[in-house]
C-alpha positions in Angstrom: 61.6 102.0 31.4 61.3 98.4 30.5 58.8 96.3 32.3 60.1 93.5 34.7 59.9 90.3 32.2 57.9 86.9 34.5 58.0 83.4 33.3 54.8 82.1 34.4 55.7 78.0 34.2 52.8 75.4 34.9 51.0 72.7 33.0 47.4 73.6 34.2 46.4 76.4 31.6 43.5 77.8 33.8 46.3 78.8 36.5 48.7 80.0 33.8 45.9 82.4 32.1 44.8 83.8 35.6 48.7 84.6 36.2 49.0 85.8 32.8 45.8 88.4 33.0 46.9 89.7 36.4 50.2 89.9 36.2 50.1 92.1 32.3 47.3 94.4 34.6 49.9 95.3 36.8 52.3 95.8 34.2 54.4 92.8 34.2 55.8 91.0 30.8 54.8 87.9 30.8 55.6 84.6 29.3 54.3 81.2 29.7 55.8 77.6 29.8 54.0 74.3 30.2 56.7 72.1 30.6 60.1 72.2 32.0 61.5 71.7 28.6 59.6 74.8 27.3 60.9 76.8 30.7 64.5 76.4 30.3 64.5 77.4 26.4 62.2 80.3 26.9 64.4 81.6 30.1 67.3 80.7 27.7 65.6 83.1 24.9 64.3 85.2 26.9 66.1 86.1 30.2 63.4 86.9 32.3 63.5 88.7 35.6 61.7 86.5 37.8 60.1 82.7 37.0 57.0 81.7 39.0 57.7 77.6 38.8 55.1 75.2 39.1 57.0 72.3 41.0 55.8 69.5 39.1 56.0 69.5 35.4 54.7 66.9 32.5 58.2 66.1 31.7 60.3 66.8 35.0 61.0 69.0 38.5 60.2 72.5 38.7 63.4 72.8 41.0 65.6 70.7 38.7 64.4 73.8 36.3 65.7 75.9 38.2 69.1 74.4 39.7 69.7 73.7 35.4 69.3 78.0 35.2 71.4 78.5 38.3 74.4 76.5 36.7 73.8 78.5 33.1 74.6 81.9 35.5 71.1 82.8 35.6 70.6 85.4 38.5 66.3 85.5 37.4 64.1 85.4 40.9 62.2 82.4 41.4 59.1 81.6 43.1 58.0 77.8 43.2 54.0 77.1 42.9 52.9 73.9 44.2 50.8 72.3 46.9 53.2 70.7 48.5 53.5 72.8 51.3 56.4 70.5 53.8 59.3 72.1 55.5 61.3 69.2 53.8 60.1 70.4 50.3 60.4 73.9 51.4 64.2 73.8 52.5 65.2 71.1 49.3 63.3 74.3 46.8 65.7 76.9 48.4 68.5 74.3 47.9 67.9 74.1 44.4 68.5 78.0 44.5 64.8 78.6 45.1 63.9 82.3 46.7 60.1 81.6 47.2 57.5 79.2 48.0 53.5 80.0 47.4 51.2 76.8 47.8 48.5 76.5 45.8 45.1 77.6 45.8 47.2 80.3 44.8 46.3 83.9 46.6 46.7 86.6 44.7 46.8 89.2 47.4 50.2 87.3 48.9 52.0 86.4 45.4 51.6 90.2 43.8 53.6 92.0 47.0 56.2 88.4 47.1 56.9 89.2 43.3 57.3 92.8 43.6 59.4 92.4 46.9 61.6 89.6 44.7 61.9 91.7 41.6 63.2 94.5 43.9 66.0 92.6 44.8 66.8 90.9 41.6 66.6 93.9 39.1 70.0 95.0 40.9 71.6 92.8 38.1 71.9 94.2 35.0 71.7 91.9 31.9 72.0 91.9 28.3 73.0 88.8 25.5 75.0 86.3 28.4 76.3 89.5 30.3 75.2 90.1 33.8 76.4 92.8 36.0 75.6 93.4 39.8 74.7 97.0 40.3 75.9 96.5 44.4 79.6 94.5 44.2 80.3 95.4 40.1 80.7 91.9 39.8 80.3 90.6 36.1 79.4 87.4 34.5 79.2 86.2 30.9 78.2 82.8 30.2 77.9 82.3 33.7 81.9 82.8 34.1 83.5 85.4 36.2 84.9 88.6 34.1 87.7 90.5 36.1 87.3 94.4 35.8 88.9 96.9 36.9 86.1 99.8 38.3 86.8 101.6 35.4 85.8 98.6 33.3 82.9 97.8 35.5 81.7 101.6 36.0 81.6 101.3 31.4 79.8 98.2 31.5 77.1 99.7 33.7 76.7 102.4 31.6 76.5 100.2 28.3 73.8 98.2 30.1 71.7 100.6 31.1 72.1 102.1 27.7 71.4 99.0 25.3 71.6 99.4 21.8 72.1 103.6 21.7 75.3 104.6 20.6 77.4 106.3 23.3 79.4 109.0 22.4 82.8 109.4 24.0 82.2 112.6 26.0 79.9 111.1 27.6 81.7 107.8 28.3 84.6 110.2 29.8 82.0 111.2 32.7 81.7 107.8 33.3 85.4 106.8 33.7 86.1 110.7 35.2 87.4 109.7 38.3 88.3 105.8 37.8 91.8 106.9 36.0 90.3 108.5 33.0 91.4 111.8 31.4 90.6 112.2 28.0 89.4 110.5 24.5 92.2 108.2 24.2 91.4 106.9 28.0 88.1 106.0 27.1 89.1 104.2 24.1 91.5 102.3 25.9 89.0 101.5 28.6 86.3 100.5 26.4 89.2 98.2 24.3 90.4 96.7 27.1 87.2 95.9 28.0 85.8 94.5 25.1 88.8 92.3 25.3 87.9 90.9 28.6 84.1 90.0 27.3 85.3 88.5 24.2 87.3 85.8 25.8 83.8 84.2 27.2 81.7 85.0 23.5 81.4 86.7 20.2 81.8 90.6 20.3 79.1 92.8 21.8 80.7 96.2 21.5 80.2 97.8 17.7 82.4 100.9 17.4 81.0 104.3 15.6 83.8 105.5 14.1 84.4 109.4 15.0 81.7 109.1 17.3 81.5 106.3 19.9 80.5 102.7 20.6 77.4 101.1 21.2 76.1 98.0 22.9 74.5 95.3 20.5 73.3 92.0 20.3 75.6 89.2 19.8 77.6 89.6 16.8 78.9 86.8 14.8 
């Protein structure tokens, strides 16, 4: 299983390499960002799970960071790090679609349980390229734009993101769509069509097809 990917953003590189050592010792992925420039184009590239946002940046606003990710469709966690410690600045962080708020001197033995409680919730949503599909209401995004399925669609998608990269055969892509309408090879085909057709009207194809075989989910293709 792939390990929960953190953003660890701050401009003091004594905090960011005490996050970084702890956080890889219990396993995390972790990234690091000193600026908010730097933070939106390595959540861009990298599509981290959760960010842990230093509120004030070199060049700009930790929660303007994060209200920039929010409108790109980005469903990451986020946990702002600062000292400002205000109900005012509290409620305007959450406004800015904020889930979190640690002040600094940063304690370890509250931020590790707030990031594992946060990942919890956020790892519901399934991602790969500019996809994103909740695992609770089979709701799907590309781009940050709604994609209509029908639970057949949605049920293939799943299974495509959990499966990244491996090529599906059909019989088992029948299983999937078994009891969403689907009876045999053809159905699955025509599923899987119909829903690359729905992706492809928000971006370039993700879907490669193995002829006599199945399909697989890939990166971006031009």
């Amino acid at each position: 299983m792939t390990s929960p990917r953190i953003l660890v953003v701050d401009d003091q590189p004594a905090v960011v390499d005490m996050l970084s050592t702890v956080l890889s010792f219990h396993g995390f992925a972790v990234d690091t960002a000193g600026t908010a420039a730097q933070a939106v184009e390595k959540a861009t590239e990298h599509r981290p799970d959760l960010l842990l946002m230093d509120v004030m940046l070199p060049d700009g606003d930790g929660m303007d960071v994060c209200r920039r990710l929010r409108a790109g469709g980005s469903g990451a966690g986020v946990v702002y790090l600062t000292a400002r410690d205000t109900r005012a600045d509290l409620v305007a962080g959450l406004a800015y679609g904020g889930d979190d708020w640690i002040t600094k001197p940063i304690d370890l033995g509250v931020l590790l349980p707030r990031v594992r409680a946060l990942l919890h919730r956020t790892t519901r949503v399934l991602r790969h390229a500019d996809v994103e599909l909740d695992q609770d209401t089979l709701e799907v995004r590309r781009a940050g734009e709604p994609v209509e399925l029908c639970t057949a669609e949605a049920h293939l998608l799943r299974h495509f993101l959990q499966n990244p990269r491996r090529v599906l055969p059909r019989v088992e892509l029948l299983e999937v769509v078994q009891g969403h309408g689907g009876t045999g090879s053809d159905t699955v085909d025509a599923y899987v069509g119909s829903l690359r057709r729905r992706l492809e009207e928000l971006g370039p194809p993700l879907i490669v097809t193995h002829r006599g075989f199945g399909y697989a989910l890939r990166a971006a293709l031009p």
